[in-house]
N, C-alpha and C positions, 0 to 999 in steps of 0.2 A: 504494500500500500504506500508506503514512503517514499520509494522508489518511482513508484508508478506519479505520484503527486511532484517531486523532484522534474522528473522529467516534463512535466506538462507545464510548470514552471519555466525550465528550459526554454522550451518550446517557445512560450508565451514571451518570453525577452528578447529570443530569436525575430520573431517575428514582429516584435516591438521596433527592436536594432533595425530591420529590413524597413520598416513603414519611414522610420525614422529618415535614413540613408534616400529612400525616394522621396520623399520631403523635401532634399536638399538638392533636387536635381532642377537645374535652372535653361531654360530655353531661353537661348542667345544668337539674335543677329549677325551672318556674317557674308560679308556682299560677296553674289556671286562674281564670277567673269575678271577676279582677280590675281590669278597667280604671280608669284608665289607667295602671294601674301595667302590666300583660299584655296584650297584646290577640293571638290566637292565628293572627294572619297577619301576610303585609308590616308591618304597622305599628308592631310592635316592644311600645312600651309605657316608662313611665318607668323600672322595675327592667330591662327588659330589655336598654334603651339602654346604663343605666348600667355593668352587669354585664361585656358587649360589651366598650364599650369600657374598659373596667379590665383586662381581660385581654388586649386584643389588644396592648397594647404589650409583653407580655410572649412573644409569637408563637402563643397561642393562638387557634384559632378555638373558635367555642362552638355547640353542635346541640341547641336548647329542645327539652324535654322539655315537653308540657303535660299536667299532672296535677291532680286536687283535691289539698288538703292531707295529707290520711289517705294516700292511695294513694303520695303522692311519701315518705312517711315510709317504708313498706315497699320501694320499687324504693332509698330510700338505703342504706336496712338493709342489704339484699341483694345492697350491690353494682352493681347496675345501671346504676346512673351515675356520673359523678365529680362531682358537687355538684347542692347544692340551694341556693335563696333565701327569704329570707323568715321567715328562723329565729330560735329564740332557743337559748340551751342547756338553757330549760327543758322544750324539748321530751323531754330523754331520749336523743336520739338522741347515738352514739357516733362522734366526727367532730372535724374540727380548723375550729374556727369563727374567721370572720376578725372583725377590730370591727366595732360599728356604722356601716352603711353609710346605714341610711336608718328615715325611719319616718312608719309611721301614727298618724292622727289618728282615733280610735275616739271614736263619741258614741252617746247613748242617743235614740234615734231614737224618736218617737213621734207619731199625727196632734195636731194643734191639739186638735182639739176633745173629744179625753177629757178636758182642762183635770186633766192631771196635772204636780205638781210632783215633778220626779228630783231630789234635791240631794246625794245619795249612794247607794251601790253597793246600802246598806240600804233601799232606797227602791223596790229592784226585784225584793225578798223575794215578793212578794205578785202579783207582774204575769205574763203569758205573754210571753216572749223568746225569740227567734228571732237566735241568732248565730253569726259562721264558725265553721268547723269551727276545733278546739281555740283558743279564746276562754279557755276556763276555764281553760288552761293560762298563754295567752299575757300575761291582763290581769288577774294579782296574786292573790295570797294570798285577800282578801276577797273577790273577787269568785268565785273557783275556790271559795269554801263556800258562796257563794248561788246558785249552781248545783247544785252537789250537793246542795242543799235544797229547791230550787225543782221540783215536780215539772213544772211548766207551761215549765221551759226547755227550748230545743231549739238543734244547732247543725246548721248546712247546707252543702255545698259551693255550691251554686248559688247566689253570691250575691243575681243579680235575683230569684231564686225570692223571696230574703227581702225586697226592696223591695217587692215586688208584694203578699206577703202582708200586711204593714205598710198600704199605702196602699187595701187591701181591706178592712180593718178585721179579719182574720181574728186579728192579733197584736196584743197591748200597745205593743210593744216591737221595734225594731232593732235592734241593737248591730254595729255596723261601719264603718270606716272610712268618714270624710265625702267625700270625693273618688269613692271607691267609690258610694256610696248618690246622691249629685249625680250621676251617668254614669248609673244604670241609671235613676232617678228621670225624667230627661229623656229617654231610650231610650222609655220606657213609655211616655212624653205621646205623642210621636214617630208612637205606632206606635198610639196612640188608646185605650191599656190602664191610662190614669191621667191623672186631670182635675187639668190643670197650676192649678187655683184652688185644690184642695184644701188648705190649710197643715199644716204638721207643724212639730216644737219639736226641734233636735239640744242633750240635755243633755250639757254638756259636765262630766262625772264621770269621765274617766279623764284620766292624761298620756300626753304623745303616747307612741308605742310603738314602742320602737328595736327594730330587726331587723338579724340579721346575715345569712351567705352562710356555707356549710360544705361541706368540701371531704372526701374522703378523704386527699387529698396531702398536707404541710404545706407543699412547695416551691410547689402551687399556691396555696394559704391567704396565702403571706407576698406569692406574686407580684400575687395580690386585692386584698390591704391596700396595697403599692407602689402598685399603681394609682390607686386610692382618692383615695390623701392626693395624687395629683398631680394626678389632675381636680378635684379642690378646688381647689388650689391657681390653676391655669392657667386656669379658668371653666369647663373641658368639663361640669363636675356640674350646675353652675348655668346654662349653658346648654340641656340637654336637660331641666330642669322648663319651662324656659323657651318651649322649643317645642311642651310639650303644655297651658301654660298659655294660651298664642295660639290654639291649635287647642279648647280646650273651656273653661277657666274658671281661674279662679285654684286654683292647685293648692301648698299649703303642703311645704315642704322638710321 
């Protein structure tokens, strides 16, 4: 009888522990069409590694969500998940955002041989542009008016779509993060859909572009940042660029 009541105890903590452990499993935003920041299987990706491990020291598990940018803004809105990445506050959205965790390196991508000089943001008044979804938002004041003046810009989830059309001659202009455009750029050679002689010129006219992580919780938000500043610290942060920088190319922090 003691035995039998012992065990059903067990049992009952077991399964306590287990309810507990799914409690703590947190559904997070992460944009698709980014390599190698995303990549939407096994392989994780540089934000998604990072994100992972920041939270799990805190007992969280994390269940990627992959979405374009636009779409993951409304599933935040609404609740649907408990965080996104990739953000800034000037998105709008209404959230408890953690510090800057990481950032992109955005250039103005263009072939060789239009033999155009970008030297600033004013420079791209006049061109057809093709850039991610909310760009205007994300990459400053001047740039967000030359957009809104520019009737030949456009902005896309599918990032490759925008190397392809670039390297087609179809656009002026890229505007996307350099590690992004170098991943899809060599996908394409790869795959025979873009002639690796071709040259093209990344103007370098923005700073790089810090992004945060936002959470609805603040208890998650502070547990984020915890993490953060201790894989800095300990090498874990600078060890996972490190892993996708062996596997594809030098990829800048």
């Amino acid at each position: 009888m003691r035995v039998t009541i012992l065990r059903f105890l067990c049992l009952t903590l077991l399964a306590l522990g287990m309810n507990g452990a799914r409690a703590k499993e947190l559904k997070i935003i992460f944009s698709k069409y980014t390599p190698p920041y995303v990549f939407e299987d096994d392989r994780g990706g540089i934000v998604v590694d990072i994100v992972k491990t920041a939270l799990e020291s805190a007992g969280y598990t994390i269940q990627p969500i992959y979405v374009p940018i636009g779409r993951g803004f409304k599933m935040f809105a609404d609740k649907q998940v408990d965080g996104t990445t990739i953000i800034q506050e000037s998105s709008g959205l209404k959230a408890f955002y953690s510090k800057d965790f990481m950032q992109y390196y955005n250039r103005a991508f263009a072939l060789k041989a239009r033999n155009f000089n970008i030297r600033s943001i004013a420079d791209l008044g006049d061109k057809s542009i093709i850039a991610f979804q909310n760009a205007d938002k994300y990459l400053g004041t001047d740039f967000g008016k030359m957009a809104a003046a520019n009737h030949k810009y456009k902005e896309m989830a599918q990032q490759e779509a925008q190397v392809h059309m670039l390297l087609l001659g179809r656009m002026d202009v890229a505007v996307m993060d350099e590690s992004i455009f170098r991943y899809y750029r060599e996908r394409l050679i790869s795959q025979g859909a873009a002639d690796k002689s071709q040259a093209y010129i990344g103007f370098d006219i923005f700073p790089p572009t810090s992004f945060k992580a936002a959470f609805n919780d603040p208890a998650i938000r502070d547990e984020f940042d915890k993490g953060i500043a201790a894989m800095r610290k300990d090498g874990r942060y600078d060890a996972i660029y490190k892993k996708y920088t062996s596997q594809y190319f030098n990829i800048k922090k």
